[in-house]
N, C-alpha and C positions, 0 to 999 in steps of 0.2 A: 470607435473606429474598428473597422473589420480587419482581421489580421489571419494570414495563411497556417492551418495546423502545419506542424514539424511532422516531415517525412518518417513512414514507415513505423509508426508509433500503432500499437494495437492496444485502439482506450477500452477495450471492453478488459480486457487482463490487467489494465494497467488499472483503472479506474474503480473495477467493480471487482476485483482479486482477492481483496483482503488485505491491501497495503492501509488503503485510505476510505472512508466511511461516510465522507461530504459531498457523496456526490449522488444523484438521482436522472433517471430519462423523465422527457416532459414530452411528450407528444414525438416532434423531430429533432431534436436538442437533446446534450447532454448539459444540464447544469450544477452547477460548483462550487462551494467556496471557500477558499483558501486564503491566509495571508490579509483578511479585513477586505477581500474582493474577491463578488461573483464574476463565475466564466458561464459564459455560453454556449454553448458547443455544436456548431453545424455540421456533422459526422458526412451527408449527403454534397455537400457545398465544400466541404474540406475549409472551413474557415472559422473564427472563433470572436468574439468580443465579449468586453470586461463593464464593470461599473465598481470603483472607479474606472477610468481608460487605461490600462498599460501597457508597456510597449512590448513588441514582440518576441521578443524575448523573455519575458515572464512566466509562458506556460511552456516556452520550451526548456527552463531551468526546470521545470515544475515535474516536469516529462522524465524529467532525469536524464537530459543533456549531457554533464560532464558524468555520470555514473556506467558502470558496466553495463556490456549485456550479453542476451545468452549464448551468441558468439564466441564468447571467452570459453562456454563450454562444449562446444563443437563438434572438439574430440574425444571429450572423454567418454572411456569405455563403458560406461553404463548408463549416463545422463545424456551421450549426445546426438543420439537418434531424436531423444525429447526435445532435449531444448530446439535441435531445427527445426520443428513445427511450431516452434515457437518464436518466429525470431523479431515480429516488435513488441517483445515483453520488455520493459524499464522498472527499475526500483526509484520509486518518485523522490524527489527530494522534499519531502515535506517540511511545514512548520515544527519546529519540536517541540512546542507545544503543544499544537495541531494532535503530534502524531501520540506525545503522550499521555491528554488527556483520554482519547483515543482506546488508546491498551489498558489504560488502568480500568476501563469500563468493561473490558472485554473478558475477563475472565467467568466462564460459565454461560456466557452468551453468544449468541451462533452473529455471523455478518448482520441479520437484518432486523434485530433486538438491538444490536450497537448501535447503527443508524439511526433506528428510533429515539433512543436514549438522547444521542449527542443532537437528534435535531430537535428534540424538549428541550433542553439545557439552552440552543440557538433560540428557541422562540422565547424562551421568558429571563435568557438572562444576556442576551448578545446584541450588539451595536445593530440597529436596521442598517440594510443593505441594497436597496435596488428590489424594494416589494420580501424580503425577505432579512433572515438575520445572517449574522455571523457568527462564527465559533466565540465563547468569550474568553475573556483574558485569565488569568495576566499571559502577556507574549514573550514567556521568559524564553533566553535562550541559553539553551545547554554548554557545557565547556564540550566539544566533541574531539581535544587534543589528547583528552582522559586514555590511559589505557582501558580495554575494554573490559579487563578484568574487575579493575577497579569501579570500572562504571558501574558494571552487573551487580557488583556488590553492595554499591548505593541505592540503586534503584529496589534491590530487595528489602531495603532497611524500611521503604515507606508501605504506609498501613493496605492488605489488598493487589499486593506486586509482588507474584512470586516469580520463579526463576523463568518460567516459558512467559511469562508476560514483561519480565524485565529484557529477556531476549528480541522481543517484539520492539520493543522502543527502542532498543540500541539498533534494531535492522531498519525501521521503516522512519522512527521519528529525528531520532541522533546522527544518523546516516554509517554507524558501524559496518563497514562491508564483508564485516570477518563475523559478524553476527549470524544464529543459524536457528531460528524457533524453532519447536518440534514440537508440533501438535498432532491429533489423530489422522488428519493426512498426511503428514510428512511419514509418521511412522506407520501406517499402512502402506504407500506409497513406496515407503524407501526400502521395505520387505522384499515388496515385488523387483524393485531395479537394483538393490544391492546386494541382495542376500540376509541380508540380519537389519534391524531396525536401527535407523541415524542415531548417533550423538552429538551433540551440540562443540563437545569437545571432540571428537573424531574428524567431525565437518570441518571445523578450523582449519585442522592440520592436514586435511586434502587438500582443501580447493582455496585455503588463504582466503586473499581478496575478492578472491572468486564464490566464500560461503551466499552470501547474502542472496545474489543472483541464483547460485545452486535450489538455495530453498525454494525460492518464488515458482521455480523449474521446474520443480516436484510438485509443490502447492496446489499451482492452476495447473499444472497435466492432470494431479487428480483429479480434480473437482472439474475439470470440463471431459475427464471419460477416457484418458489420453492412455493409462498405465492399466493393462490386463489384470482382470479381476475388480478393479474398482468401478462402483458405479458415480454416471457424471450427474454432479451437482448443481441446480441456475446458479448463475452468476450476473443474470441481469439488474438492472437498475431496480431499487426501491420504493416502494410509494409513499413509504414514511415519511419521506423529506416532500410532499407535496402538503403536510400538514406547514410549514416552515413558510410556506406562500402565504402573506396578507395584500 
C-alpha cells in the first residue's frame, strides 16, 4: 500500500547526513531498511511503500515525528542563521540497535566504508527482505530512562567504543537529545560559528534538549558548504547497498 511522505522532511539530510547508514538512491527511489522492513521512497511522487506493509505512521515515527527540530534553534545567536536553512532536518528515531551496531563500525571510517560494511554484514548474515537483506540481530533494546552520563559510561566499557562513538549512539541510536558528538566537522565547523572548538560537555549546558539537534546543525551545514571556510562534502546516496540487491 502506498502511503503519503510526512510534510516538510528534508530526506536527503535526514537520510544521507550521517544519522543512519541503511539507506541508498536506486534510480528514482530512495530505499531503506529499518526495523526488519524495506521502505521505498518516491521523493518525485511524494509517496512511500514498505514490505512488510506498514501503516503510516511508521516512517513518520522514523522521520523523527515526536523529536526536535531546528526550529528550537532559530534564535540562537550563533547557530540560527544555520539552522533556517535548514529547517526539514529531523534526528531519526532509529532502532537502537540499528543505530548501534552502526557507531561501533564507524570509528576511522568515513559515511561510505560504514554503509559498505553494515551492508556485508546485511547480505551474509540478515533475514531476506523483499529482494534484499536486513540489518541482523539481535534487536536488543536499550534502557534509554539511563542517565546519560551513565549510559556514556557503559558504552565506553565495550571493546572499540570510545567516548565520540559512545556519544554517536547515545544521539542517533538511544535517542539521548542532550547528546553532542564532536568529530572533525563539528569541531572545524564550530571554530567558525562559535569562536573556540565545541565540547561535548559545553554543548549540554547551552542548548540542553536542544544539544542533539544543535549538532546535526553544525554537521550537515558543514558538509553540504553551508559555514565560511569549509569546503562541501557529497552527501548523496551510496552504491554500496546496491551490492545488498539479490
Amino acid at each position: 500500500m502506498s502511503h503519503p511522505l510526512p510534510d516538510g522532511v528534508d530526506l536527503e539530510a535526514c537520510l544521507f547526513g550521517g544519522q543512519a547508514f541503511t539507506w541508498w538512491s536506486a534510480d528514482d527511489t530512495i530505499e531503506g531498511l529499518t526495523r526488519g522492513t524495506r521502505v521505498s521512497i518516491d521523493p518525485v511522487r511524494g509517496t512511500w511503500t514498505s514490505t512488510p506493509d506498514r501503516d503510516e505512521g511508521f516512517l513518520a515515527a522514523y522521520l523523527g515525528r515526536e523529536r526536535t527540530r531546528p526550529r528550537a534553534l532559530a534564535e540562537d545567536p550563533d547557530l540560527g542563521a544555520l539552522a533556517r536553512r535548514m529547517p526539514g532536518l529531523r534526528l531519526l528515531d532509529q532502532d537502537p540497535w540499528e543505530g548501534t551496531l552502526a557507531f561501533m563500525i564507524s570509528p576511522a571510517n568515513n559515511v561510505p566504508r560504514i554503509q559498505a560494511t553494515i551492508a556485508k554484514l546485511c547480505r551474509r548474515l540478515g533475514d531476506p527482505v523483499d529482494g534484499t537483506a536486513a540489518v541482523p540481530g539481535p534487536q536488543a533494546v536499550a534502557d534509554a530512562e539511563r542517565p546519560i552520563e551513565a549510559a556514556h559510561d557503559r558504552l565506553v566499557e565495550l571493546d572499540g567504543v570510545g567516548p565520540k562513538v559512545a556519544e554517536c549512539i547515545l544521539c542517533y541510536a538511544l535517542g539521548f537529545d542532550r547528546a553532542f558528538p564532536v568529530d572533525r566537522w563539528v569541531a572545524r565547523a564550530g571554530e567558525h560559528l562559535l569562536g573556540e572548538e565545541p565540547t561535548t560537555e559545553a554543548a549540554r549546558q547551552r542548548w540542553g534538549d536542544d544539544a542533539a539537534m544543535a549538532q546535526q546543525v553544525v554537521f550537515h551545514g558543514a558538509r553540504k558548504g553551508y559555514v565560511d571556510g569549509i569546503e562541501a562534502s557529497p552527501v548523496a546516496g551510496f552504491d554500496a547497498w546496491r551490492s545488498v540487491e539479490v
